[in-house]
C-alpha positions in Angstrom: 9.3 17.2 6.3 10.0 13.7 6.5 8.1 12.3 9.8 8.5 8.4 11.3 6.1 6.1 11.9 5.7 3.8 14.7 4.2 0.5 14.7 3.6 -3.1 16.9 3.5 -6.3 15.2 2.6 -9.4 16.6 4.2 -12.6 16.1 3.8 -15.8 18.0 7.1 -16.7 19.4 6.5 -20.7 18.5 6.1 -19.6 15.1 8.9 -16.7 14.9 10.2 -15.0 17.6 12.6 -11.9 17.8 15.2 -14.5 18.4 15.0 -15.8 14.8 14.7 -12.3 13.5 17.7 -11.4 14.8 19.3 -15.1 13.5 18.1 -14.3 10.1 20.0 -13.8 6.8 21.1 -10.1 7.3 18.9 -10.2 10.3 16.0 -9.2 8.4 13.0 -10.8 7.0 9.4 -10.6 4.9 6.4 -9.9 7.5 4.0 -12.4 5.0 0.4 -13.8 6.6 -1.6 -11.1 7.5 -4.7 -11.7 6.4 -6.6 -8.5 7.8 -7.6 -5.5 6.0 -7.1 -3.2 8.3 -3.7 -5.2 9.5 -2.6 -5.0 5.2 -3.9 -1.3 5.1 -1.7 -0.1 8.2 1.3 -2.3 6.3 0.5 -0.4 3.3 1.0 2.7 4.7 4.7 1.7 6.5 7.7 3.8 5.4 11.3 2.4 5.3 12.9 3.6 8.3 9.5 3.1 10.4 10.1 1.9 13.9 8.2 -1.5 15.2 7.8 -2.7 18.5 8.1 -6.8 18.1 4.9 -8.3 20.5 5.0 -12.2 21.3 1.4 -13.1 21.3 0.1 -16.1 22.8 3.2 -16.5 25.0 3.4 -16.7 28.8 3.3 -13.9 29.2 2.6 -12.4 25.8 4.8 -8.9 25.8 6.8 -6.4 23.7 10.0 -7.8 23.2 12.3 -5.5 21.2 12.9 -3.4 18.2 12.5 -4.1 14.6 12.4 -1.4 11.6 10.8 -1.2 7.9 13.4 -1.8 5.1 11.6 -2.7 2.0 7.7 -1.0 1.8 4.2 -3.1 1.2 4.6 -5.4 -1.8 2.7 -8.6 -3.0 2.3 -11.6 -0.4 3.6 -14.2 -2.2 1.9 -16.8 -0.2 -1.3 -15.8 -1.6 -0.9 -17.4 -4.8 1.1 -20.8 -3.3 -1.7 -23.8 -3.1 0.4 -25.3 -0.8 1.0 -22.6 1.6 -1.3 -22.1 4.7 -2.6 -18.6 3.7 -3.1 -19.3 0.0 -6.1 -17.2 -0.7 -7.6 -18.4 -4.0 -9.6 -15.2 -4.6 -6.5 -13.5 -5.1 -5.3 -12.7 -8.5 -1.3 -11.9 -10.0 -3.3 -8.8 -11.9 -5.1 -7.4 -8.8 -2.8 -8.8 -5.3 -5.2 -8.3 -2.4 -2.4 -8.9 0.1 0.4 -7.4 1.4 3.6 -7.7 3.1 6.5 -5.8 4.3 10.5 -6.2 5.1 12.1 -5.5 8.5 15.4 -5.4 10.3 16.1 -6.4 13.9 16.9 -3.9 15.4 17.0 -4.8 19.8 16.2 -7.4 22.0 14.8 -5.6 25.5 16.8 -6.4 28.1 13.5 -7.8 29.7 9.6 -8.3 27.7 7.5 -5.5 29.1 4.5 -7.9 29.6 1.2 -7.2 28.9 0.0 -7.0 32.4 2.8 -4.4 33.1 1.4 -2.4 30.0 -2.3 -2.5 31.2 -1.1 -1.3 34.5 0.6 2.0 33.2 -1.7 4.5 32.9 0.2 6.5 30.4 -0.6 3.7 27.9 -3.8 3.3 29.1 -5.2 4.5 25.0 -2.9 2.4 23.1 -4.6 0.2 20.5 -2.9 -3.0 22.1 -4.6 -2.4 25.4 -7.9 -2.0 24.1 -10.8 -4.4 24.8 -11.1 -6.6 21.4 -8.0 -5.6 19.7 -6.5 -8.2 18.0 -4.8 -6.7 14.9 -1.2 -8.1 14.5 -0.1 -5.0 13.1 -1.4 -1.5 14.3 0.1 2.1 14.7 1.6 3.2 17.9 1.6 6.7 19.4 5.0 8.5 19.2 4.2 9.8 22.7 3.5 5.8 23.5 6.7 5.0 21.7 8.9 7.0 23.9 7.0 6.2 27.0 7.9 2.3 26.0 11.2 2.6 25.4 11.2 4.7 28.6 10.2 1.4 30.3 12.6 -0.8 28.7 15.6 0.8 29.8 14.1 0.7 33.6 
């Protein structure tokens, strides 16, 4: 039995924001940068048709913004291998990749960004990885109960 996934990924909206996912070719684009194990290892494990919450970090105020999903599954970063490229990682080999991205769609813009503050406050999210003291994966799972409660709070 097939069972979905649900994920938040962080993007800082002055580098790329749900707004130019949703103006992209086919409104869909490669998730390349993360340079986190545990951030690749979660990507790894993404299944086309997983469901992501889009999180503007280091905006005022950072928040989740909308809806994104997987369409292509973890495959070769090509920005390890590019000199020229900020996250060129020169211990990275063509025979052995040691990072990953993944594809996804835009799928919704929230009518309004459930803020941070607003998601600390809720006590229904109060074990989600996000609101954790420390946490500063930009890409980690999300509880299907923590999923509907959030989509419960965007249509408020």
């Amino acid at each position: 039995m097939f069972s979905k996934n649900y994920w938040l990924m962080k993007s800082e909206p002055s580098t790329f924001s749900i707004d130019d996912l949703a103006r992209s070719p086919g409104q869909t684009t490669y998730w390349d940068g993360v340079r986190n194990y545990q951030a690749r290892n979660f990507m790894r494990d993404m299944a086309v048709g997983d469901q992501v919450l889009f999180y503007h970090s280091n905006a005022e105020p950072p928040a989740i913004v909308g809806i994104a999903k997987v369409v292509r599954t973890a495959y070769p970063d090509s920005t390890q291998f590019d000199k020229k490229d900020k996250h060129y990682d020169p211990a990275s080999k063509l025979s052995e990749p040691r990072w990953n991205m993944v594809d996804i769609k835009y799928v919704r813009t929230f009518p309004k960004p459930l803020t941070l503050d607003e998601l600390r406050r809720d006590p229904a999210l109060k074990e989600m990885i996000l609101l954790k003291k420390g946490s500063r994966l930009s890409v980690q799972p999300v509880t299907s109960s923590e999923w509907k409660h959030i989509l419960h709070l965007a249509e408020d």
